[in-house]
Backbone bond lengths (Angstrom), bond angles and torsions (degrees), N, CA, C in turn:
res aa  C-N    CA-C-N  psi(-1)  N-CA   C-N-CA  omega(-1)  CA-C   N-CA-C  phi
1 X - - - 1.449 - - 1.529 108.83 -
2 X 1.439 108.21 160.89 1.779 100.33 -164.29 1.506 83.63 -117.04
3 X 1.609 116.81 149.27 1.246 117.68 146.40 1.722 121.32 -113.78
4 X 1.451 88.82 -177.48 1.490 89.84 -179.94 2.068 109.93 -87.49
5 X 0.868 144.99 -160.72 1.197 148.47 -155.78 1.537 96.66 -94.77
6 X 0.929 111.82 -47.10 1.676 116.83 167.78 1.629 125.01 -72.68
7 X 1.327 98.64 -5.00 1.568 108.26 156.89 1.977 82.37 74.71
8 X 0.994 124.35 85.21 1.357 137.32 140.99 1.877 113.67 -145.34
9 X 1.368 100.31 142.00 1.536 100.49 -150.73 1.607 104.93 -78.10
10 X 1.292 119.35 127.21 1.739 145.45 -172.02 1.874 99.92 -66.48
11 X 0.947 107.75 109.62 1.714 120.63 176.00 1.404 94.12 -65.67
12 X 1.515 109.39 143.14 1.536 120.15 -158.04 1.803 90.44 -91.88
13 X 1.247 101.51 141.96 1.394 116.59 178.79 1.887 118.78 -50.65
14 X 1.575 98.01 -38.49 1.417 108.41 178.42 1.510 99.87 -130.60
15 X 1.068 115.65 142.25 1.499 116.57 168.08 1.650 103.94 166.43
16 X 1.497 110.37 151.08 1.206 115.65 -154.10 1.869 100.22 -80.07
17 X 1.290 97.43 168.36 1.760 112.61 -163.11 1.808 115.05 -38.46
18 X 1.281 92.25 -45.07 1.702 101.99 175.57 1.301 92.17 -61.53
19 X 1.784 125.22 -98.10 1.368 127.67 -148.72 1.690 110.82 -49.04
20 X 1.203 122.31 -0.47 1.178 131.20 -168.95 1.879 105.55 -85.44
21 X 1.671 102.21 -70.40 1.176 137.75 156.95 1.397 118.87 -27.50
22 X 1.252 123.10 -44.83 1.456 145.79 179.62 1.515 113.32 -75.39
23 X 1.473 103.97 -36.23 1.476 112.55 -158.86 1.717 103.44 -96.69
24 X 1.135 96.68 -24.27 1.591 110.03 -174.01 2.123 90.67 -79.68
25 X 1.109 139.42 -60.38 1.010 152.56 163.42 1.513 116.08 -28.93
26 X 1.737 116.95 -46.07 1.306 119.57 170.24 1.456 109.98 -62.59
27 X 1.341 105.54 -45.74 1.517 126.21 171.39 0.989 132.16 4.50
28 X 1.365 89.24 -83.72 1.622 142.66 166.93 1.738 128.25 -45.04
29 X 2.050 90.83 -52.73 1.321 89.35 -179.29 1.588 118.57 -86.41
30 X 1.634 110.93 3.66 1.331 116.55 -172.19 1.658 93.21 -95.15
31 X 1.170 117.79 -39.51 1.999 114.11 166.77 1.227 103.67 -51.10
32 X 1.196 154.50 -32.87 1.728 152.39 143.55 1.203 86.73 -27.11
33 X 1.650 101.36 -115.20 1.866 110.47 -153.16 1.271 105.66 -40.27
34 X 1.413 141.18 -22.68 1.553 118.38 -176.41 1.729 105.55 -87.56
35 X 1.546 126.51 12.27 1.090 116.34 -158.54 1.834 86.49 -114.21
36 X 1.764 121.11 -14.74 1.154 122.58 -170.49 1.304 113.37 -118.15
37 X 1.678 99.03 15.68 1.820 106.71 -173.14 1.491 91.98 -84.48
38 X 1.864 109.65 134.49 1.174 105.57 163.54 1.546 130.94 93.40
39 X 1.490 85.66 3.04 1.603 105.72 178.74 1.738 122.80 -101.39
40 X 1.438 130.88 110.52 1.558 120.14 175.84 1.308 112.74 -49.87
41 X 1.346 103.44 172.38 1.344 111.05 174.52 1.179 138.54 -44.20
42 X 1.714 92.74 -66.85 1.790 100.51 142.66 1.433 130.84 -14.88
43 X 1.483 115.00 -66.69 1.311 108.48 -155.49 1.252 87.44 -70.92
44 X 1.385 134.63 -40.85 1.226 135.77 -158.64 1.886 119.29 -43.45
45 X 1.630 92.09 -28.70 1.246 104.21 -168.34 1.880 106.47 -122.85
46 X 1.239 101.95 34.73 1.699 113.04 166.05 1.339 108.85 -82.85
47 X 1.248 121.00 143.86 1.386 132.73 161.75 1.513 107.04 -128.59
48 X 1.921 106.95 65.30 1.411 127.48 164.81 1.501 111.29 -37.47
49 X 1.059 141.60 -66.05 1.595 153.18 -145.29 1.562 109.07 -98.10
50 X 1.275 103.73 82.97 1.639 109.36 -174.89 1.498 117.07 -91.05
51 X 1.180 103.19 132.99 1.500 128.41 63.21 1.737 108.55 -133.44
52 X 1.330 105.08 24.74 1.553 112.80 -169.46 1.359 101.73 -83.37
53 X 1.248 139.14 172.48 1.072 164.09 -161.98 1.400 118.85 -134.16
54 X 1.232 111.78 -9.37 1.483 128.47 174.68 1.650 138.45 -48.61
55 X 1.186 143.18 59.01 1.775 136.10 -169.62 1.521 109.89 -79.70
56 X 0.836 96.31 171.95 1.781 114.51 -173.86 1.580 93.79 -71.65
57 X 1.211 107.40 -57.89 1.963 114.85 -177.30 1.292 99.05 -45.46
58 X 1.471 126.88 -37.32 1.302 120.63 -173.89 1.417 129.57 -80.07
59 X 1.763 84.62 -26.90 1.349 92.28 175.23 1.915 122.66 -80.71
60 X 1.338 100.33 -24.08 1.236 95.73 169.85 1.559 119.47 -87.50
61 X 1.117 142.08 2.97 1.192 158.22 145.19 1.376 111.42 -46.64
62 X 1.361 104.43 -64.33 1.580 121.89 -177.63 2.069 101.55 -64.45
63 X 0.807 133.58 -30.83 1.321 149.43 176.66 1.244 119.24 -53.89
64 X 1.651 106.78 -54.74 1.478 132.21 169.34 1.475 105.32 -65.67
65 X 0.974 127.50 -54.94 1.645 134.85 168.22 1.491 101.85 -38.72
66 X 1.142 126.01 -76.90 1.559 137.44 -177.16 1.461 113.85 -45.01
67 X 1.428 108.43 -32.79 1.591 100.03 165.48 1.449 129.07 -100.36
68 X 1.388 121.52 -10.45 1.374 133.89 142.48 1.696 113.35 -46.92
69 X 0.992 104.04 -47.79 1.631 103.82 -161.57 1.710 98.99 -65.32
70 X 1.629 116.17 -64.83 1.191 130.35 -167.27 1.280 99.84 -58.50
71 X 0.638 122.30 -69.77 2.084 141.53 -167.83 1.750 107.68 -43.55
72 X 1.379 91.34 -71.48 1.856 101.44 -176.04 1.341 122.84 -107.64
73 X 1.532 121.66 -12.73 1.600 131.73 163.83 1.615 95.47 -76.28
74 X 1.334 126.25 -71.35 1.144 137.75 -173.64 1.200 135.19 -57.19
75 X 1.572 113.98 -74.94 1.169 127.35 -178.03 1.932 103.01 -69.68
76 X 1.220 116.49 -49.70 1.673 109.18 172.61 0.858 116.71 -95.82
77 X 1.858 130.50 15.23 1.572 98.96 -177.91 1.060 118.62 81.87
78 X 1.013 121.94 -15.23 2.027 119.58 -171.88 1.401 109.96 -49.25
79 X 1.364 140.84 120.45 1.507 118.00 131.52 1.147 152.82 -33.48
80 X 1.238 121.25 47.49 1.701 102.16 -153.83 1.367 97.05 -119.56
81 X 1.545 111.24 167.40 1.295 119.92 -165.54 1.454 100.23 -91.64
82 X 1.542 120.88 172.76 1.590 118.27 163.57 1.238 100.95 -68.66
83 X 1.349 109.41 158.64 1.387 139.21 159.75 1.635 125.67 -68.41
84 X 1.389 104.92 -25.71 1.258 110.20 -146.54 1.866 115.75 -138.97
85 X 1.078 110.11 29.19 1.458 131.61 -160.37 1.758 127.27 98.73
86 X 1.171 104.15 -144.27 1.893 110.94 -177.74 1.752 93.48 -83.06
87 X 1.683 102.04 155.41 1.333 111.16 144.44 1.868 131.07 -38.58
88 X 0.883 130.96 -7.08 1.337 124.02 -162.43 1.795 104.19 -111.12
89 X 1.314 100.04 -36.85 1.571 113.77 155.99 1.539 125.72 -41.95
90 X 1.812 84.75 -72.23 1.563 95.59 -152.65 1.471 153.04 57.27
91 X 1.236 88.31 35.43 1.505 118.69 170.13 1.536 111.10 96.75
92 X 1.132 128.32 -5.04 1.460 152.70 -171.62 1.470 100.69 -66.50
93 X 1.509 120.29 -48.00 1.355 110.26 -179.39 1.643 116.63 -75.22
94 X 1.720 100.74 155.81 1.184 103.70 -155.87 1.831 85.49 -111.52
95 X 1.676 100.97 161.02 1.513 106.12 166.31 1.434 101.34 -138.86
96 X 1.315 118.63 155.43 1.207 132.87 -179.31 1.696 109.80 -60.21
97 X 1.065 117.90 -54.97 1.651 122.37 174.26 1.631 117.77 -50.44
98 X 1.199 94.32 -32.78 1.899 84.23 167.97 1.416 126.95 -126.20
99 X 0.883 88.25 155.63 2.127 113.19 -159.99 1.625 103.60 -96.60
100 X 1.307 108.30 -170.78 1.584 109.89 -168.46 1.511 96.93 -115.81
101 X 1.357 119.83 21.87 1.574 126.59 175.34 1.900 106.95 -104.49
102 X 1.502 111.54 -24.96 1.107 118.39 164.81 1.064 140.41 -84.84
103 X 1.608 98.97 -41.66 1.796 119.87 147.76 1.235 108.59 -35.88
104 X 1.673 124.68 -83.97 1.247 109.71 167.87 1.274 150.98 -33.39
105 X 1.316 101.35 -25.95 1.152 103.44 172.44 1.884 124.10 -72.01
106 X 1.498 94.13 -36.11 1.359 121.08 -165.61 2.055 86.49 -74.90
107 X 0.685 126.73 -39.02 1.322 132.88 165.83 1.604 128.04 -36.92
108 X 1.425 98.24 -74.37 1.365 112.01 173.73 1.566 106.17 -64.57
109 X 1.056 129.58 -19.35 1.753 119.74 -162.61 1.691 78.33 -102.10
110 X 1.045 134.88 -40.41 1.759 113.02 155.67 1.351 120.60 -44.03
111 X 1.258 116.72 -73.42 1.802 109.86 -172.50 1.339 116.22 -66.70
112 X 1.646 131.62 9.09 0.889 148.70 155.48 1.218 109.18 -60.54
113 X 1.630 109.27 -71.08 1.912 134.63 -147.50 2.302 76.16 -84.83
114 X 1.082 127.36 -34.25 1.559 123.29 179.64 1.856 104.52 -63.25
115 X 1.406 117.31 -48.30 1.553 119.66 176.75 1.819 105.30 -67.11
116 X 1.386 115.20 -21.72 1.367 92.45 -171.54 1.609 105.23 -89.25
117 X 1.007 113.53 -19.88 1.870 121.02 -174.63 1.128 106.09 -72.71
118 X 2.147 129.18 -16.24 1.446 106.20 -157.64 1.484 83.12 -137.41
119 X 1.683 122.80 6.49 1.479 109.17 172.27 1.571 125.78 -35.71
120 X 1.687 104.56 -60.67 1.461 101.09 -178.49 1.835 121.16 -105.51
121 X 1.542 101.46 14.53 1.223 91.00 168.22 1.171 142.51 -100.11
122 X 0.999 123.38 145.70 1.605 128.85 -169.00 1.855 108.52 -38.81
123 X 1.443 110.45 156.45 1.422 102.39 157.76 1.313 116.60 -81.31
124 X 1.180 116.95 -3.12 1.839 107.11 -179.48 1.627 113.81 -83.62
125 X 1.499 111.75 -19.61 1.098 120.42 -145.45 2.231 94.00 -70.39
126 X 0.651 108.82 -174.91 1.354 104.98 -149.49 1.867 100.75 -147.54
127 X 1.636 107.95 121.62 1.470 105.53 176.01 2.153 85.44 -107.92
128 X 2.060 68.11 -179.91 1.800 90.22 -172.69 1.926 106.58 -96.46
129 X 1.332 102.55 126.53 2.051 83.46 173.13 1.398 101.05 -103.61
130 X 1.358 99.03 175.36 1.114 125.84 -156.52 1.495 97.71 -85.09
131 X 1.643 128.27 131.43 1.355 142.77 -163.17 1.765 100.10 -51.88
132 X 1.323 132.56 -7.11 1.219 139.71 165.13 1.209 130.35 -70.17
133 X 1.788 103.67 -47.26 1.344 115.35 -161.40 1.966 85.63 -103.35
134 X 1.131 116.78 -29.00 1.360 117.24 171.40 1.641 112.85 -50.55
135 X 0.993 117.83 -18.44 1.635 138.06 -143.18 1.924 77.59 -98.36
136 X 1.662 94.19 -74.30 1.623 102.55 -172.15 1.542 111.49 -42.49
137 X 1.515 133.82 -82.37 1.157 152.07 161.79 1.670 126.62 -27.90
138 X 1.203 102.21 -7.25 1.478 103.51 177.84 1.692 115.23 57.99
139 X 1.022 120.30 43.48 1.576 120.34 -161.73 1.668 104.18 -174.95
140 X 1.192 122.68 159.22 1.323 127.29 174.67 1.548 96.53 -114.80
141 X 1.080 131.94 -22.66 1.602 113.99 178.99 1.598 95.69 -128.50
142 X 1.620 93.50 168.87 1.486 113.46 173.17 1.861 88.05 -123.26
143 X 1.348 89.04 169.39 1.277 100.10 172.83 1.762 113.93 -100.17
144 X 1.386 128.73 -154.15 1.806 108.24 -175.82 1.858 95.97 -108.24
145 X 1.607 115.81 7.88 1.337 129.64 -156.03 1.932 82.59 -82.86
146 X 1.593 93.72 -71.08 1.403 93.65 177.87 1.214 147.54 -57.00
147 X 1.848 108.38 -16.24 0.880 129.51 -177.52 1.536 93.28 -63.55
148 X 1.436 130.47 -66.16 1.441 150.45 -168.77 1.391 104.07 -44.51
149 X 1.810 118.91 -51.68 1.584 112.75 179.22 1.486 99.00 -56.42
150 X 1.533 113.17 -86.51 1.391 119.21 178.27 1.635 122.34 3.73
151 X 1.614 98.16 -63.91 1.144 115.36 -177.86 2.188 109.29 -50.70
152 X 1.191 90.44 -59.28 1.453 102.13 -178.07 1.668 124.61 -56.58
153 X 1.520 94.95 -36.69 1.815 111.46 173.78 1.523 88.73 -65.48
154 X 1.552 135.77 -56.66 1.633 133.20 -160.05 1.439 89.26 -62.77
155 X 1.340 161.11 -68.37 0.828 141.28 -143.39 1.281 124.92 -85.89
156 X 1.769 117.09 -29.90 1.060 124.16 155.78 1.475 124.64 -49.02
157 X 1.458 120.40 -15.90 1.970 119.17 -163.54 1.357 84.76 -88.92
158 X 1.309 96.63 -48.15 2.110 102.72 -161.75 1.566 106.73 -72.20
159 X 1.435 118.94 -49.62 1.507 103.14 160.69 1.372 128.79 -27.99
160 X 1.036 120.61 -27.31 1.793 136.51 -144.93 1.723 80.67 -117.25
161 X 1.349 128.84 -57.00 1.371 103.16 172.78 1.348 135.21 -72.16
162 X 1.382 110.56 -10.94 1.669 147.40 171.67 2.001 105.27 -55.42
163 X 1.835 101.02 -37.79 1.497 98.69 -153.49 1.947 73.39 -89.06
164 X 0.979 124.09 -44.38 1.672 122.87 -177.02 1.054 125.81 -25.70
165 X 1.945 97.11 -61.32 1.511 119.94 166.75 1.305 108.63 -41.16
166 X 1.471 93.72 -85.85 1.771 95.11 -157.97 1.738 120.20 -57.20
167 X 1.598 113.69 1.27 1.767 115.48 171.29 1.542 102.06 -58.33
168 X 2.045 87.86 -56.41 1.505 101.01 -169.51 1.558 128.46 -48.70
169 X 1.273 102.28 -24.39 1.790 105.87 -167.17 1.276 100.27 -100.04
170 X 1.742 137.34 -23.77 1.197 101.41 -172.50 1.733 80.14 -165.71
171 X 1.258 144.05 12.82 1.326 132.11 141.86 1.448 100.85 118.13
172 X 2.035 115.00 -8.17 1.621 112.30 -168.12 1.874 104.72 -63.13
173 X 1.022 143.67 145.66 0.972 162.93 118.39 1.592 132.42 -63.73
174 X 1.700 113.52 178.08 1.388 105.61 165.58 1.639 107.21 98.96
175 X 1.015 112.77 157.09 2.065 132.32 -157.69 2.007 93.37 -45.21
């Protein structure tokens, strides 16, 4: 696999819809951790870009949420509770007891527990939403196709608020 200079893995020029889909998604979540490599605590928990309320800690919190939800609320059905406070949050709120080494952590053992639910399933195969988001979408299921765009558009917005952050706190720039 090729990366880019910063060592996040290069989506193959040709490759069929899955490995394509997948790769664009790894992409994505490696523009995260390279956007929070290298940051104190502090910065971790700036909300530079006002009048937002927004930090990187939060944002990767909120990240982990987004792939819990889709992955094992969604795509399997899972019950599981948030990780990361109430629904109305969504992982956005910050607490003094945790750092962006736990976040991360709590992160990766998501896009982990997200690769093991969709290893062998089809993209057609189809989760249940929630009578809310069913409400929005006109549909009670997605299939695991959309799940994957979805997935890729979420990481791309927040990346993009990710590159904001980290100008604001300490001047890093770059992909």
């Amino acid at each position: 696999m090729r990366t880019t200079p910063d060592g996040r893995p290069v989506p193959p020029p040709h490759a069929g819809e899955r490995a394509m889909l997948e790769s664009w998604l790894d992409f994505h979540r490696a523009t995260l951790a390279l956007k929070c490599a290298g940051l104190d605590d502090r910065g971790t928990r700036l909300a530079p870009v006002q009048p937002s309320s927004m930090t990187m800690l939060g944002l990767v919190q909120h990240m982990a949420e987004v792939e819990r939800n889709w992955f094992q609320r969604v795509f399997a059905g899972q019950d599981v509770p948030l990780r990361f406070g109430d629904e109305g949050e969504f992982g956005f709120a910050l607490v003094p007891e945790r750092g962006m080494d736990e976040a991360l952590a709590a992160w990766r053992a998501e896009v982990e527990r997200s690769r093991e639910l969709t290893a062998g399933a089809s993209l057609d195969d189809v989760g249940k939403l929630s009578e809310q988001n069913a409400a929005v979408l006109g549909d009670d299921g997605v299939s695991l196709r959309w799940i994957l765009v979805h997935m890729i558009e979420e990481y791309a917005r927040h990346n993009g608020h990710a590159d904001l952050l980290r100008e604001s706190i300490d001047g890093v720039t770059g992909a």
